[in-house]
SEMI-972047 format. One record per residue (C-alpha): residue in one letter; residue number from 0; x, y, z. Coordinates in Angstrom, 2 decimals. Example, Ala and Ser with C-alpha at 12.3 -4.5 7.8 and 13.67 -1.06 7.14 Angstrom:
BEGIN
@residu:A, num:0, east:12.30, north:-4.50, up:7.80;
@residu:S, num:1, east:13.67, north:-1.06, up:7.14;
END
This chain:
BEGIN
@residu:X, num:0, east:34.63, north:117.30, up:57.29;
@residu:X, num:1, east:36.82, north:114.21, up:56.95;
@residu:X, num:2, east:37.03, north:113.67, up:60.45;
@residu:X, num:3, east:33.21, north:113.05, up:61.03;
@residu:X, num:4, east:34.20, north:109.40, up:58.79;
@residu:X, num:5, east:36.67, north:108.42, up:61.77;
@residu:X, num:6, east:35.65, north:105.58, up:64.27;
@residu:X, num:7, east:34.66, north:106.82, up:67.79;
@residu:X, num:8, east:37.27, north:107.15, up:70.36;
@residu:X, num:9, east:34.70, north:104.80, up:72.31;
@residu:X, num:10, east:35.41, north:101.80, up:69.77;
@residu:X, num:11, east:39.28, north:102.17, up:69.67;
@residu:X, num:12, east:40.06, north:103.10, up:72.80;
@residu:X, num:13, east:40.16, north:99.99, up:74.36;
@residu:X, num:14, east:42.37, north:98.67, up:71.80;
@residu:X, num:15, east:44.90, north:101.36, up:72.77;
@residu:X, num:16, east:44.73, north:101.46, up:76.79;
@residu:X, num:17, east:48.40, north:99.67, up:77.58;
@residu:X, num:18, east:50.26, north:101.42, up:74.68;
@residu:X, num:19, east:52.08, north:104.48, up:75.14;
@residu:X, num:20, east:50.83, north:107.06, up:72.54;
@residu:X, num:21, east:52.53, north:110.42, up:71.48;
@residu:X, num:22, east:50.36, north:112.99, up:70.63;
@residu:X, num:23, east:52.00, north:116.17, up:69.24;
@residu:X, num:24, east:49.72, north:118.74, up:67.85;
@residu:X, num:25, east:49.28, north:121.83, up:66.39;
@residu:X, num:26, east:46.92, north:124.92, up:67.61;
@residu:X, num:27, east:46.50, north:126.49, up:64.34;
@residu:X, num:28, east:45.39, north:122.68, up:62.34;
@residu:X, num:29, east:43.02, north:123.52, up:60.15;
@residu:X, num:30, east:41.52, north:120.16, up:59.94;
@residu:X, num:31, east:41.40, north:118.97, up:62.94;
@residu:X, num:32, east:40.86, north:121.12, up:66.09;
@residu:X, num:33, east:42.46, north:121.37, up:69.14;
@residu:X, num:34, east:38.79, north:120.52, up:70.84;
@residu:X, num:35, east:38.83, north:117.16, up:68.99;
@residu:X, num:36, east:41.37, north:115.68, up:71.66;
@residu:X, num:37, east:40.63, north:115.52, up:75.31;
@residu:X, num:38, east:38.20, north:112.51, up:74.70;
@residu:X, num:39, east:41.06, north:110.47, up:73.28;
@residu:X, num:40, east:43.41, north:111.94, up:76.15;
@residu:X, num:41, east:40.22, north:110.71, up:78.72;
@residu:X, num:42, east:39.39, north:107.66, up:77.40;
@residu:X, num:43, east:43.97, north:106.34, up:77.22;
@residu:X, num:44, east:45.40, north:107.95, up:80.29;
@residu:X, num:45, east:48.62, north:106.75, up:78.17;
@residu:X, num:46, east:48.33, north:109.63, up:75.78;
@residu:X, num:47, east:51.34, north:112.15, up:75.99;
@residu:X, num:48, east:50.17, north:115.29, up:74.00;
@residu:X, num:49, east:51.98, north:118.56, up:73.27;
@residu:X, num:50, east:50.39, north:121.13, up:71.57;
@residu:X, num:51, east:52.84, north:123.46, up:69.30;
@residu:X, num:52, east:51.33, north:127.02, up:69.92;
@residu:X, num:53, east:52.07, north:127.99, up:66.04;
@residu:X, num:54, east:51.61, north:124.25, up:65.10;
@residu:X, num:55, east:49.21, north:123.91, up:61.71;
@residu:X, num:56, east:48.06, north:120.61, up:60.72;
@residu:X, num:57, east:51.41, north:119.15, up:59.08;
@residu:X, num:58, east:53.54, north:120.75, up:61.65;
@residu:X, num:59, east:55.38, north:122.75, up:59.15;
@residu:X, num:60, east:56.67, north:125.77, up:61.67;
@residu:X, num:61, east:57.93, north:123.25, up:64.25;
@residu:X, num:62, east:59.79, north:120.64, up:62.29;
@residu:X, num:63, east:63.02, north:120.22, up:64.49;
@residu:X, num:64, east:60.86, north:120.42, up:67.70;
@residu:X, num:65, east:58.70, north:117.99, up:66.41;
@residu:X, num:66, east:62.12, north:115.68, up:65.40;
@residu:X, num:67, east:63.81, north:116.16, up:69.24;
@residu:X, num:68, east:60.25, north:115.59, up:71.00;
@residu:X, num:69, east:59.36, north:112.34, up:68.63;
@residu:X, num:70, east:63.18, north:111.15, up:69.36;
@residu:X, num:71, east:63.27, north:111.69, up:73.07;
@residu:X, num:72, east:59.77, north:110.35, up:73.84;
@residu:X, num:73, east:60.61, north:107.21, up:71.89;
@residu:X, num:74, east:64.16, north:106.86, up:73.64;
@residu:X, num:75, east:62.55, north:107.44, up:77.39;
@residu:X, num:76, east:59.54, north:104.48, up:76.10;
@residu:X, num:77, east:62.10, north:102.10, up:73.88;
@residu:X, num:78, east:65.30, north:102.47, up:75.29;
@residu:X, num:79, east:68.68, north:103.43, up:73.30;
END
């Protein structure tokens, strides 16, 4: 699978531990499962994740969800 060429969450990790990171997900991506996650969500404890129940890998069936959570995470970390 194309995922297996990514770097380990071990070597990037550090490089992300004081930035705030939003995750959004979908349960029913293809490419890369939902298993995949929790050791980037143990190794940053700054990782926000949803999870969109009917989610696939491009989002496709939760566009406008996906719009309002992207817009009020980065308004609530950035400011107006």
């Amino acid at each position: 699978m194309q995922y297996e060429a990514l770097p380990s969450i071990e070597s990037v990790g550090e490089h992300l531990l004081n930035r705030p990171i939003l995750m959004l997900t979908g349960r029913k991506d293809d490419i890369f499962p939902t298993h995949h996650y929790p050791p980037l969500i143990e190794a940053v404890p700054t990782v926000e994740w949803y999870e969109f129940p009917d989610g696939d890998h491009a989002l496709s069936l939760c566009r406008q969800e996906t719009v309002r959570r992207t817009l009020d995470w980065l308004e609530a970390h950035m400011g107006s």
